[in-house]
MISELUM-856720 format. One record per residue (C-alpha): x, y, z. Coordinates in steps of 0.05 Angstrom, whole numbers. Layout:
<vextis>
((X, Y, Z))
...
</vextis>
This chain:
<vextis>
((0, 0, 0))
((23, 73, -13))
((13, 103, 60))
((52, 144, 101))
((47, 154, 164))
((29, 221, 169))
((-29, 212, 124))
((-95, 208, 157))
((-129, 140, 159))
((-196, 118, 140))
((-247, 141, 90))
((-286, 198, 131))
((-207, 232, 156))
((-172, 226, 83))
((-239, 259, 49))
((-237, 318, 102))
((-163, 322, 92))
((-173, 327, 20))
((-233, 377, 16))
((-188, 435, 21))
((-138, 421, -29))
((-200, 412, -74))
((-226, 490, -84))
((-152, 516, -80))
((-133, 525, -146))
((-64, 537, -128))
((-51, 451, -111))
((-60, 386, -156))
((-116, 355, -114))
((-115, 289, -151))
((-62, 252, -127))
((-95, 261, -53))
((-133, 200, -28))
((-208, 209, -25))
((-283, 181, -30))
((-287, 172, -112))
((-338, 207, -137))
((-408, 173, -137))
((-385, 129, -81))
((-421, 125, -8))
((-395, 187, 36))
((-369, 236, -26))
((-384, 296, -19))
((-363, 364, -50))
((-358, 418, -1))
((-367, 389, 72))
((-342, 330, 109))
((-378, 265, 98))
((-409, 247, 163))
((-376, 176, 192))
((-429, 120, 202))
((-448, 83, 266))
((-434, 14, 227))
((-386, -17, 180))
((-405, 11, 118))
((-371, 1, 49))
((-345, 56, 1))
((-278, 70, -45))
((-220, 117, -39))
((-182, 134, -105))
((-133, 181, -124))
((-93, 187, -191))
((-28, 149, -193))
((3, 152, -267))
((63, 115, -240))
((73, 26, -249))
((34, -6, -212))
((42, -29, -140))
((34, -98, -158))
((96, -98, -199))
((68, -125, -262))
((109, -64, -301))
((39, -36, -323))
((22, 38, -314))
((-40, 50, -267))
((-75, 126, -277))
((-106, 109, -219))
((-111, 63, -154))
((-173, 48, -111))
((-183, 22, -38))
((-244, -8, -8))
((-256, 29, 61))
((-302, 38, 115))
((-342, 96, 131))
((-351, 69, 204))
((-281, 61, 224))
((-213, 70, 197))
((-202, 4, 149))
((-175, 10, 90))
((-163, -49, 27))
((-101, -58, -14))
((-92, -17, -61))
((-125, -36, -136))
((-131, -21, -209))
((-202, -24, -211))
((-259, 10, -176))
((-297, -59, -169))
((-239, -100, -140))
((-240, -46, -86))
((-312, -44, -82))
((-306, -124, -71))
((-254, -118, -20))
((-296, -69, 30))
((-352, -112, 24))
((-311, -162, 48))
((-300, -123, 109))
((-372, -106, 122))
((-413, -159, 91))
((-373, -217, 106))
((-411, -276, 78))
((-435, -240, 11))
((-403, -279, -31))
((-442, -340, -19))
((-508, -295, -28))
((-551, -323, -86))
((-542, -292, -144))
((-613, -259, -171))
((-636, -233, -238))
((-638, -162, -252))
((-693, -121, -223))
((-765, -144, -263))
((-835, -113, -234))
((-862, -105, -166))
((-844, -172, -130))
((-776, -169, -146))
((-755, -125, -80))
((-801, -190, -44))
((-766, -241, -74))
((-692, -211, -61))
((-721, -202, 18))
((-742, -278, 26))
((-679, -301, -4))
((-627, -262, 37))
((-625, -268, 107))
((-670, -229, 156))
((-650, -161, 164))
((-592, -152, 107))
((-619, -98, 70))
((-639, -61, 129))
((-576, -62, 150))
((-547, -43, 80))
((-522, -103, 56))
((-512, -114, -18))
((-556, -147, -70))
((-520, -203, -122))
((-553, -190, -191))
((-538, -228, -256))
((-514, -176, -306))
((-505, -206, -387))
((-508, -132, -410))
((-453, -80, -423))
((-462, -57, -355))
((-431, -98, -300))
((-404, -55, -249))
((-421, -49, -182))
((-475, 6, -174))
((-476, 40, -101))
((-542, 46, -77))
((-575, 4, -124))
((-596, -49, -68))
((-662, -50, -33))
((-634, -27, 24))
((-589, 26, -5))
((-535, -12, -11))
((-489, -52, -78))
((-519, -79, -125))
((-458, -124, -149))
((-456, -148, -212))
((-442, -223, -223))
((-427, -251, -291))
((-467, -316, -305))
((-426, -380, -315))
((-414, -388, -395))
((-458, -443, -420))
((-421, -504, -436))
((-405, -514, -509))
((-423, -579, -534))
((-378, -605, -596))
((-418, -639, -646))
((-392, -696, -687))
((-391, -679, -758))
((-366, -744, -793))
((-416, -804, -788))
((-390, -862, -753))
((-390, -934, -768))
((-443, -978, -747))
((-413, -1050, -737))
((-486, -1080, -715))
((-500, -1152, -708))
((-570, -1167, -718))
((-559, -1241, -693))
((-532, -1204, -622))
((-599, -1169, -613))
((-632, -1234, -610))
</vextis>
């Protein structure tokens, strides 16, 4: 991870920290950690307000440099799953939905072995989604598993019954089934069917 430790820790404390550098005109915000835009917590002009529970969100900041994973590839940016209830952070990712996985590993442990739904169809769909999980997740704001076959299969904040993920999962490919093309020879015995 690429922390120092005078940076502040945690979602809620680097998003304040960065707020300032934002409107001055005079610094290069982007390279500052902070709540990516469109995630849980961002917020332009004040400080996002830190939860009661674990709750899931991203941090990002530009990068431009190779990555951290030393693969020799050039990142523009890196992500972090965090948590706007305390001050856990994820390792540090190429893409917003690997982070977005990670934090919900923090708050949601368990979702992975969630049933995976089909996208939202008419009015008993928010029923069905509540029978299957257990009691209480989307209440709490735990995530929805949605089968996406589309162009769009990211992870949608907020998308969830409850107000929380709606993570995308990519159906298993259907199993190809090789058909012979050549017809094959028959050796049948008429007197062995008798």
């Amino acid at each position: 991870m690429t922390t120092s430790p005078d940076e502040p820790r945690g979602a809620v404390a680097r998003h304040t920290a960065y707020l300032p550098h934002r409107w001055d005109k005079s610094t290069n915000a982007r390279p500052i950690w902070r709540i990516d835009w469109g995630q849980p917590g961002f917020t332009h002009r004040t400080p996002p307000e830190p939860t009661v529970d674990h709750r899931p969100t991203v941090l990002g900041r530009s990068w431009d440099r190779p990555a951290p994973d030393g693969s020799g590839d050039t990142w523009p940016y890196l992500h972090r799953g965090a948590c706007l209830g305390c001050t856990w952070e994820g390792p540090d990712r190429r893409r917003t939905d690997e982070a977005v996985e990670d934090a919900h590993d923090h708050t949601y442990p368990g979702w992975r072995d969630l049933p995976a739904l089909p996208q939202r169809q008419g009015r008993g769909w928010t029923t069905h989604a509540t029978n299957l999980y257990p009691e209480g997740w989307f209440d709490a704001g735990g995530p929805v598993r949605t089968l996406r076959t589309g162009i769009e299969k990211r992870h949608l904040p907020g998308a969830a019954p409850g107000g929380g993920y709606d993570l995308a999962v990519t159906p298993p490919k259907a199993r190809q089934i090789t058909a012979i093309t050549e017809a094959l020879p028959l050796d049948y015995d008429a007197s062995e069917a008798a």
